[in-house]
C-alpha positions in Angstrom: -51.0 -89.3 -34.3 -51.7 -92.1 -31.8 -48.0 -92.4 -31.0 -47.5 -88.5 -30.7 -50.8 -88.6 -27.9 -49.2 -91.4 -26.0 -45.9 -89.6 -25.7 -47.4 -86.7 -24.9 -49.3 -88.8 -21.9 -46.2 -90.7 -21.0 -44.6 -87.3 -20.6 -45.8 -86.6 -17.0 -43.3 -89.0 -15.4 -40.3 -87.2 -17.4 -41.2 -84.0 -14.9 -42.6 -85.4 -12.0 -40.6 -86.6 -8.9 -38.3 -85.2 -6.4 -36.1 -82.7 -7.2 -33.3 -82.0 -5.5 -31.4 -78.7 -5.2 -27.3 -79.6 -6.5 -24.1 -78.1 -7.9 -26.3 -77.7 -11.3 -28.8 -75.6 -10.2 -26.1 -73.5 -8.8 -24.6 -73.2 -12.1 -27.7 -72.8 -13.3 -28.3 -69.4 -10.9 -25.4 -68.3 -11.8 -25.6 -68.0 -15.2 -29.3 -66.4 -14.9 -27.4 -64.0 -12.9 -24.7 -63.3 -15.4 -27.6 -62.9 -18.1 -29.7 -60.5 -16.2 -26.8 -58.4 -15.7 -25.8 -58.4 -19.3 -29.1 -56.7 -19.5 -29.2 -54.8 -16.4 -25.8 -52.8 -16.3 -26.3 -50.4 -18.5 -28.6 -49.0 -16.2 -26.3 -47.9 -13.8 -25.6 -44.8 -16.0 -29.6 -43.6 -15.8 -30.7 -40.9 -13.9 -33.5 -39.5 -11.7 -37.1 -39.1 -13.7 -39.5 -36.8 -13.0 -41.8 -39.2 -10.8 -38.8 -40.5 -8.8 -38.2 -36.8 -7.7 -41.9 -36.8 -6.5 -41.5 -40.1 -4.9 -38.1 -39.3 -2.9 -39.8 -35.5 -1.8 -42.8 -37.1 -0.6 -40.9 -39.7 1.2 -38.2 -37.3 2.9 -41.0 -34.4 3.6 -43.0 -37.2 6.4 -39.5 -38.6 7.4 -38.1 -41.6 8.1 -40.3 -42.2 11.8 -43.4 -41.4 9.8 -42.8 -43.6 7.0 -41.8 -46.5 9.3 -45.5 -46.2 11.3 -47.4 -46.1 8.2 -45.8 -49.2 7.1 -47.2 -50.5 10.7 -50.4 -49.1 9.5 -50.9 -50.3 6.1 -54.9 -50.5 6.0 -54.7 -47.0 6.1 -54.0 -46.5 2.1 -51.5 -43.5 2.9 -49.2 -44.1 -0.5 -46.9 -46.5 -1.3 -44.6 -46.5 2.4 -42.4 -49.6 1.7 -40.8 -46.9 -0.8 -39.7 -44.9 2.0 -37.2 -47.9 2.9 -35.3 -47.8 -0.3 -35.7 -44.3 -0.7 -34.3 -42.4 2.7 -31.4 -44.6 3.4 -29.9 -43.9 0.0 -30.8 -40.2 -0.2 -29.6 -39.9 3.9 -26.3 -41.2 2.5 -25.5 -40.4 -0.9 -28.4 -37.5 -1.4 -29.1 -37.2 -5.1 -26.2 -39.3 -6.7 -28.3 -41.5 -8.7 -25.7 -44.6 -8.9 -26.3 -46.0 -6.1 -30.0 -45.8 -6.5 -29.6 -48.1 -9.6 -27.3 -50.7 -8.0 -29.6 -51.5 -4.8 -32.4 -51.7 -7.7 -30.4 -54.1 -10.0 -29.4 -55.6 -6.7 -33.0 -56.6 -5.6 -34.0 -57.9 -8.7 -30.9 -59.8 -9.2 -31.6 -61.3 -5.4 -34.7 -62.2 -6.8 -33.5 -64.5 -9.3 -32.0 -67.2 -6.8 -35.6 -66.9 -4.7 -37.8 -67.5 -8.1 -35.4 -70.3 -8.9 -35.9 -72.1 -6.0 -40.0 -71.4 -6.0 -40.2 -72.8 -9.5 -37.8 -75.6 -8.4 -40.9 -76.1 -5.8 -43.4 -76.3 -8.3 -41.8 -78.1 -10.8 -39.7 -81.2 -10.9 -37.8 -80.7 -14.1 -34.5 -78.2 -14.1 -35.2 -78.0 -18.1 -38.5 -76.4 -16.7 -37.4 -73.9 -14.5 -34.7 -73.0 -16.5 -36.6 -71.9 -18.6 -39.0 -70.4 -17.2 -36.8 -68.3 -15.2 -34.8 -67.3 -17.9 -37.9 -66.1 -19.7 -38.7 -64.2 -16.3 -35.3 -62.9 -15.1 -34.9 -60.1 -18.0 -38.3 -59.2 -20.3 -37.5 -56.7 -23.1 -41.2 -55.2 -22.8 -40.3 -54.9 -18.8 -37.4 -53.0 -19.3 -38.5 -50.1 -17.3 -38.3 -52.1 -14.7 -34.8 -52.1 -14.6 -34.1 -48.8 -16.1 -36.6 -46.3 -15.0 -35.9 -45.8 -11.1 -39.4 -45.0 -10.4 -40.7 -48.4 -10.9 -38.8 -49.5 -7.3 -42.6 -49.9 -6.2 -43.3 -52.9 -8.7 -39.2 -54.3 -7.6 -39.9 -54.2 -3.8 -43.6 -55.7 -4.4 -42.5 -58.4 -6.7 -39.2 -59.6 -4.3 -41.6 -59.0 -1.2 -44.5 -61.3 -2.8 -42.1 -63.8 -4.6 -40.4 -63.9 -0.5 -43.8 -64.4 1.0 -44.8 -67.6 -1.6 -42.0 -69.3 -2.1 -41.5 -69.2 2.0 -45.1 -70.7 2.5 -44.7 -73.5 -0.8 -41.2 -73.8 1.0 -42.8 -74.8 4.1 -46.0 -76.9 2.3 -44.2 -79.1 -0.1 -43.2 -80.9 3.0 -46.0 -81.4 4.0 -46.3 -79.6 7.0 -49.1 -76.8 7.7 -47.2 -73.2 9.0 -46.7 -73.1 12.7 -48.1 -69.3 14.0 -44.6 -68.3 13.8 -44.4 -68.9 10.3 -48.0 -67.8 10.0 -46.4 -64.1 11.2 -43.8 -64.3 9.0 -45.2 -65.0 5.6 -48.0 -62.2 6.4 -45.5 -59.9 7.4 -43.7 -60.1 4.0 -47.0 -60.4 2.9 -47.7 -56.6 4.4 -44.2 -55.4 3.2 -45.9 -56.5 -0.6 -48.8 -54.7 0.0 -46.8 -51.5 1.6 -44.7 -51.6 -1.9 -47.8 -52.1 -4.3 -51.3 -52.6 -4.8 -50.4 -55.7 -7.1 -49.8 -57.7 -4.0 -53.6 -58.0 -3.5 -54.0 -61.1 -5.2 -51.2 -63.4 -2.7 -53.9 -65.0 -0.5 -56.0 -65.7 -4.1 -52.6 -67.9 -5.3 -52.2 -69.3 -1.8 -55.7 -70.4 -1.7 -55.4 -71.5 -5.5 -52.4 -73.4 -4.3 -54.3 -75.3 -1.3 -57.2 -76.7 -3.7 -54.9 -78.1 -5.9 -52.9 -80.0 -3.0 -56.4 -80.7 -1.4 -56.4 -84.6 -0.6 -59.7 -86.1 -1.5 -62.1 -88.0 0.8 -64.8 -90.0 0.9 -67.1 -87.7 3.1 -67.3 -84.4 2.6 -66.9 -83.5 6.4 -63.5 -85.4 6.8 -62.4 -83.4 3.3 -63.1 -79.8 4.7 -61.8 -80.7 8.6 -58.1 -82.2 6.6 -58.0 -79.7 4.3 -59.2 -76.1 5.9 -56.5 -76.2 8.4 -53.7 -75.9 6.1 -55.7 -72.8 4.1 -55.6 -70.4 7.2 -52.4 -68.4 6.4 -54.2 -67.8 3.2 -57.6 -66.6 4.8 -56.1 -65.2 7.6 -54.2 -62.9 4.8 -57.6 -62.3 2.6 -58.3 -60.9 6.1 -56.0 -58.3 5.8 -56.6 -57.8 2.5 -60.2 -56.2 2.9 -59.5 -53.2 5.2 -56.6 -52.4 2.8 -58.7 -52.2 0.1 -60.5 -50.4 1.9 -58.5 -47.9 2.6 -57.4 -47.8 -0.8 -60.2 -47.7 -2.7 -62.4 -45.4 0.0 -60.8 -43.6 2.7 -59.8 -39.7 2.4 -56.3 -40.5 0.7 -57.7 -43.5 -1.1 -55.6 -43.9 -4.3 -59.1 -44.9 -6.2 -59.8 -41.0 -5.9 -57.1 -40.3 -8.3 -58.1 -40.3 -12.4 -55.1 -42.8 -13.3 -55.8 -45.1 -10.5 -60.0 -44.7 -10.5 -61.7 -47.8 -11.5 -64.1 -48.9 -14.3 -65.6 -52.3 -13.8 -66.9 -54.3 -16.7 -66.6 -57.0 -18.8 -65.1 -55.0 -21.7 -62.2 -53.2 -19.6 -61.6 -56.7 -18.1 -60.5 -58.6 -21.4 -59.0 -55.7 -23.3 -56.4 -55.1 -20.2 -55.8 -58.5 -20.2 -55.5 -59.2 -24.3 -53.0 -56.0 -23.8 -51.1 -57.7 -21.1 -50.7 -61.2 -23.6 -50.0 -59.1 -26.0 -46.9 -57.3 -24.6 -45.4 -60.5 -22.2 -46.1 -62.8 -25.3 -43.9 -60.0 -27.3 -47.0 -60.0 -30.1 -46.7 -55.8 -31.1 -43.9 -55.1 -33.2 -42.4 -58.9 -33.9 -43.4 -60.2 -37.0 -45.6 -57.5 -38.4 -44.0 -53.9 -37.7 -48.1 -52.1 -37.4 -48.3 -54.5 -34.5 -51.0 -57.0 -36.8 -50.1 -60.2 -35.2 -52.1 -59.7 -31.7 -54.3 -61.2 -28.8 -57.8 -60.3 -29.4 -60.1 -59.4 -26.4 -62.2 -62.8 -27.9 -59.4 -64.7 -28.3 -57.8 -64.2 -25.1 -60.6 -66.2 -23.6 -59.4 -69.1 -26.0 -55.8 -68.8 -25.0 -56.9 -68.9 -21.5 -59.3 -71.9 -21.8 -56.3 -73.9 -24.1 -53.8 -72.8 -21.0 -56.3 -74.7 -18.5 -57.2 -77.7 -21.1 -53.0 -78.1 -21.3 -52.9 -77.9 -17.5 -55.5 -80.2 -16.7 -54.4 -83.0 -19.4 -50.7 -82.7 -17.7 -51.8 -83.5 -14.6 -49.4 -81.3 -12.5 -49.7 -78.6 -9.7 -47.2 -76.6 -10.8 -48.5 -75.8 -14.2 -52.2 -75.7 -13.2 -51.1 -73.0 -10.2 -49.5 -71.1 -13.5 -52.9 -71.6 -15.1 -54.8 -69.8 -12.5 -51.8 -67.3 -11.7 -52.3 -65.5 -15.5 -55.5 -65.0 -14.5 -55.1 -64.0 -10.8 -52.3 -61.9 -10.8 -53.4 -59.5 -13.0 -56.8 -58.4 -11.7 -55.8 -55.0 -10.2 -55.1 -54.2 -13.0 -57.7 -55.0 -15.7 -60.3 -52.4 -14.4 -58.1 -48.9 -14.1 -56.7 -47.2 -17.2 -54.1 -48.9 -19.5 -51.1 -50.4 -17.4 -48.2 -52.3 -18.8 -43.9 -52.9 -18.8 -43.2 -52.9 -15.4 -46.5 -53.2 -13.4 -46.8 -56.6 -15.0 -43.5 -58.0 -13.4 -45.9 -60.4 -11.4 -47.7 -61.7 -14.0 -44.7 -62.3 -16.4 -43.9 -65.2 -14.1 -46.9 -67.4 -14.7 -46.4 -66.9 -18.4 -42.7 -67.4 -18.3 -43.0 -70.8 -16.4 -45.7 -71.7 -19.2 -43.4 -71.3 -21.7 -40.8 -73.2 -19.8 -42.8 -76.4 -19.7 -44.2 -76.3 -23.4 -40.6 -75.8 -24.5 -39.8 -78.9 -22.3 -42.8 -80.9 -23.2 -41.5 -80.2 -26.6 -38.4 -81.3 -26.4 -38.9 -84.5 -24.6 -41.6 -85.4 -27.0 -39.1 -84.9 -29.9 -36.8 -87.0 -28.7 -39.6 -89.8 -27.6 -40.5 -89.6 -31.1 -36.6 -90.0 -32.3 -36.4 -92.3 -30.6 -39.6 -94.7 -32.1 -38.2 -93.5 -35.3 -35.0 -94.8 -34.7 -36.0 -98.1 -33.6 -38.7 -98.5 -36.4 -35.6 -97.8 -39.2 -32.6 -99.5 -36.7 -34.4 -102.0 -35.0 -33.0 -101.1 -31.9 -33.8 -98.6 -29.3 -31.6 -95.2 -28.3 -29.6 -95.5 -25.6 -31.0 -93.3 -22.2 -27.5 -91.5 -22.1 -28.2 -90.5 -25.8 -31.7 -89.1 -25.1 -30.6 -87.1 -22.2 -27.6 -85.6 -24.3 -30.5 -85.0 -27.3 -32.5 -82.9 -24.5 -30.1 -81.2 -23.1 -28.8 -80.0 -26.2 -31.8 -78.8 -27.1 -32.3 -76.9 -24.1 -29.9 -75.0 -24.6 -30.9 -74.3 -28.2 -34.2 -73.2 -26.6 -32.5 -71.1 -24.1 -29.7 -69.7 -26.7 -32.8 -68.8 -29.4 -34.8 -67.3 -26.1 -31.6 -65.1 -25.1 -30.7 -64.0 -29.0 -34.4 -63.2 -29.3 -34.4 -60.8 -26.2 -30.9 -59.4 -27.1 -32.4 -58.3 -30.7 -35.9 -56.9 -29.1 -34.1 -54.7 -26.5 -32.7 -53.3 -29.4 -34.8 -52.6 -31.8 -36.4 -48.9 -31.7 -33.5 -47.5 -29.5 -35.2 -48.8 -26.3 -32.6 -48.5 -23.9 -31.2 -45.2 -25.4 -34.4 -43.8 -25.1 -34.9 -45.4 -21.4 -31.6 -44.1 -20.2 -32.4 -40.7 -21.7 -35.4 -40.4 -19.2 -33.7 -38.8 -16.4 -30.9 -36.4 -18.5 -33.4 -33.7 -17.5 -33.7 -34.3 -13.7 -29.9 -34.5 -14.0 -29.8 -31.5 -15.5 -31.7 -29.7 -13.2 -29.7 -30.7 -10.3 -26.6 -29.3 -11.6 -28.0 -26.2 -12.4 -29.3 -25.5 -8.9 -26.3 -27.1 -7.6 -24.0 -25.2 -9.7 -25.6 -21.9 -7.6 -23.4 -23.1 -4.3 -26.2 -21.3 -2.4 -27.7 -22.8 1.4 -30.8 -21.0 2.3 -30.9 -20.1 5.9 -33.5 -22.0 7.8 -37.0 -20.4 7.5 -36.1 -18.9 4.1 -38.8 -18.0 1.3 -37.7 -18.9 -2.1 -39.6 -18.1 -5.2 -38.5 -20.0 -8.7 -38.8 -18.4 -11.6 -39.1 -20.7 -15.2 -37.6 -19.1 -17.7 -39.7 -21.6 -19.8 -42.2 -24.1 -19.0 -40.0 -27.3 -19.6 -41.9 -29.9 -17.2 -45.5 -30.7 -16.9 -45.9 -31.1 -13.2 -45.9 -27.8 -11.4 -43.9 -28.6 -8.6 -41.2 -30.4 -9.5 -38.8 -27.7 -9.3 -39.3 -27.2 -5.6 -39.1 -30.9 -5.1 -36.0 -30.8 -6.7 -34.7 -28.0 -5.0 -36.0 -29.3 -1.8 -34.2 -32.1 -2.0 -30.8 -30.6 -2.7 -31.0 -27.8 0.3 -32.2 -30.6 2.4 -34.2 -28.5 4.7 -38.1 -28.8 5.8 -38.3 -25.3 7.0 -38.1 -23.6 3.9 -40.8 -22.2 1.9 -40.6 -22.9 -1.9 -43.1 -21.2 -4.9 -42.7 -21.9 -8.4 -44.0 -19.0 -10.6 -46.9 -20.7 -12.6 -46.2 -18.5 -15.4 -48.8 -17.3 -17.9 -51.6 -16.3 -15.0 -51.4 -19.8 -13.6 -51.1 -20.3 -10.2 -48.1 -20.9 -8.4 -46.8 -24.0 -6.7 -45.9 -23.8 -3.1 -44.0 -26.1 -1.3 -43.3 -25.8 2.9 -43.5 -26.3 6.0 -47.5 -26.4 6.2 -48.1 -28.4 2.9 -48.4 -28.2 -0.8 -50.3 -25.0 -1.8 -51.7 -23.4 -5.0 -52.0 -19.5 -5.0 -51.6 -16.4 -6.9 -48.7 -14.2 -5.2 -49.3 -10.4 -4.7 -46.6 -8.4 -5.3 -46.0 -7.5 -2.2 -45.6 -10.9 -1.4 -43.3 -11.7 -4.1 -41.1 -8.3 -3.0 -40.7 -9.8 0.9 -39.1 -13.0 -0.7 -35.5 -13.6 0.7 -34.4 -15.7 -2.4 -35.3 -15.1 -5.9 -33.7 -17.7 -8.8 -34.3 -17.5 -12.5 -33.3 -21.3 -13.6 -34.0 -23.3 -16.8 -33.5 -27.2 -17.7 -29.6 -26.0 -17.9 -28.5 -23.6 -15.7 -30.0 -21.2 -12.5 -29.7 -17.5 -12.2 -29.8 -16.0 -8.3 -32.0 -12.7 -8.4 -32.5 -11.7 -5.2 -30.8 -13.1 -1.7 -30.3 -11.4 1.3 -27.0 -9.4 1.0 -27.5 -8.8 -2.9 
């Protein structure tokens, strides 16, 4: 026992030390990039969901000026407006062809690989480490949405925007330097461009700030210690700044996303830890592995354990790296602990403290094995290993690790028809499309339109006019959906969203009446008919 604990001490100079980008760590991008892709591909046959068709109407119906100012005006909580730049380019060029939708999504998270790379590579001084790590982070089987379901760009553009904005400022800070205003503006600009994609992006100045303590230099007085050290935590207070009116706006202005039931929060202890034990449970891969009824699982209780063990391991390694990892599980995910159950793709930023824990226990593993070997082996030999041999030994087992890691996620991503039943999300959408598309009809400008459901096949009442909105491509028509049943209908337009019952003589001076279902459209009534 006393030999493992001083090999376990001795490992911090196996890790630490200057590390050195090289023709490796290219090889080693590469092949994360050829394994996210493995992964990823498939994708590029799904479709439009229900939510994206929401996302894209809302987008297209303020337009692209609009969208841009309230990504100027971020504290004002109007939506998610970062969406708008991913959304009206693509739809301005290839309208509702969902192909290229998936490729610019695959591409941002596959330019995100390279970026988290070279942020661990920051962090950490071992390439075992952020191997890894990224590996564990680059494809998630419980995060496949994030990849396959288009509406989830939000969580994409928020994680490569917030991944930008702190590997930029450790970029800048691991050599030693404090940011120039220049580089001030520019890590809270992609700091903005986070928040404009996601709520999640709330917690950046907390890491930042997390990140300064642990670099603090200590001093004898306590004066000298605060003048040294507060300079170099200003991009980080100077972005909690502009964190409070955001939140503001969010949480209590007249469009405030806190008004909303799914996004209304519930503070307490008890909402706190069960999130989180949820959150373990599902990056840690604990439902459905071992025990099919999901028995092997992060209590609420527990989870305070697992944290409090995470901090022990980080404080008796003695590294930065992991001890920012320590405080990032339990940063990262505190917007979403206290609103109702969120998982898969909203925690894309907290699967990357996690992930880089796993990289350094496997590491710490491995080089303890072979430390051990190696006593063994000159105990029995009465010689010691060579260094060549050790380095071969941990190498090899690397990529063991790494091959058990990949075969692991390969198996998960399989098991209950996951990605058959992901890419099955947007058949309807697509099938909707073709029926109105199959009609060959363009509305003159000004039209009124009134859909008629030949049965109820979606849940949200207007997502046939945003759908056929987005096809006719025109903001001055009128659009109602016939509620059915006595229910109101769903109007779409030039003024707004509305909810009203129709009058017949209303529904008699409509110039377009279509009959549709998920398959196919019927034209009723059109001027000329």
């Amino acid at each position: 026992m006393e030999v493992i604990v001083r090999s376990f001490k001795n490992l911090r100079s196996e890790t630490n030390g200057p590390y050195r980008f090289s023709a490796i760590d290219i090889a080693g991008v590469l092949l994360l990039l050829a394994y996210f892709l493995h992964f990823a591909l498939p994708a590029l046959s799904g479709g439009f969901n229900v939510d994206e068709m929401t996302n894209l109407y809302v987008h297209w119906r303020l337009g692209m000026l609009k969208s841009l100012w309230a990504n100027v005006c971020f504290w004002k909580g109007a939506g998610r407006p970062a969406g708008a730049l991913y959304y009206l380019p693509l739809y301005h060029l290839f309208g509702l062809n969902p192909l290229p939708y998936r490729v610019v999504q695959i591409g941002i998270l596959a330019a995100s690989i390279p970026m988290v790379y070279y942020l661990a590579s920051l962090l950490f001084s071992s390439r075992s480490i952020t191997f890894l790590g990224v590996l564990a982070f680059c494809y998630h089987a419980q995060l496949a949405n994030l990849v396959f379901i288009g509406s989830f760009i939000y969580d994409v553009l928020c994680g490569f925007f917030y991944f930008a904005a702190i590997t930029y400022y450790v970029h800048i800070r691991e050599k030693g330097c404090a940011l120039r205003p220049v580089q001030v503006g520019v890590f809270l600009a992609l700091y903005v461009c986070a928040l404009n994609a996601k709520e999640m992006a709330v917690t950046l100045p907390g890491i930042a700030l997390a990140y300064e303590a642990l670099r603090c230099r200590p001093f004898d007085q306590w004066k000298q210690f605060v003048l040294h050290n507060c300079r170099f935590a200003i991009p980080a207070l100077l972005a909690g700044l502009l964190t409070v009116p955001y939140i503001y706006g969010k949480t209590m202005s007249s469009t405030a996303l806190a008004t909303l039931y799914p996004y209304r929060p519930r503070y307490s202890w008890h909402h706190f830890v069960t999130a989180n034990a949820q959150f373990v449970n599902q990056l840690l891969y604990l439902y459905h592995v071992l025990y099919p009824k999901g028995l092997l699982v992060v209590l609420p209780k527990a989870l305070l354990v697992l944290w409090a063990l995470v901090f022990i391991y980080a404080y008796i390694r003695r590294e930065r790296g992991l001890q920012l990892m320590a405080c990032w599980v339990v940063i990262t995910p505190l917007p979403l602990a206290f609103i109702p159950p969120r998982g898969g793709a909203c925690l894309y930023l907290v699967l990357f403290g996690w992930a880089m824990i796993f990289g350094h226990v496997a590491t710490d593993v491995i080089v303890l094995t072979s430390k051990l070997l190696d006593k063994a082996f000159t105990a029995t030999a009465g010689r010691k290993v060579s260094g060549a041999s050790l380095l071969k030994f941990r190498v090899a087992a690397t990529i063991l690790v790494a091959a058990a890691l990949a075969i692991f996620t390969q198996w998960e991503n399989q098991r209950f028809d996951r990605i058959a039943g992901l890419l099955s999300v947007g058949q309807r959408t697509s099938h909707v499309i073709q029926a109105f598309r199959s009609l060959d009809l363009y509305p003159a400008s000004g039209s009124t339109i009134l859909l008629t459901p030949e049965n109820r096949f979606y849940q949200n009442g207007y997502y046939p006019a945003f759908v056929a909105s987005l096809i006719w491509n025109d903001h001055s028509l009128s659009i109602y959906v016939d509620g059915q049943a006595d229910a109101p209908v769903a109007s779409i337009g030039p003024l707004g969203f509305a909810s009203a019952t129709l009058t017949a003589e209303q529904i008699a001076a409509m110039d377009y009446i279509i009959s549709f279902d998920e398959f196919r459209a019927t034209l009723i009534r059109a001027p000329g008919l």
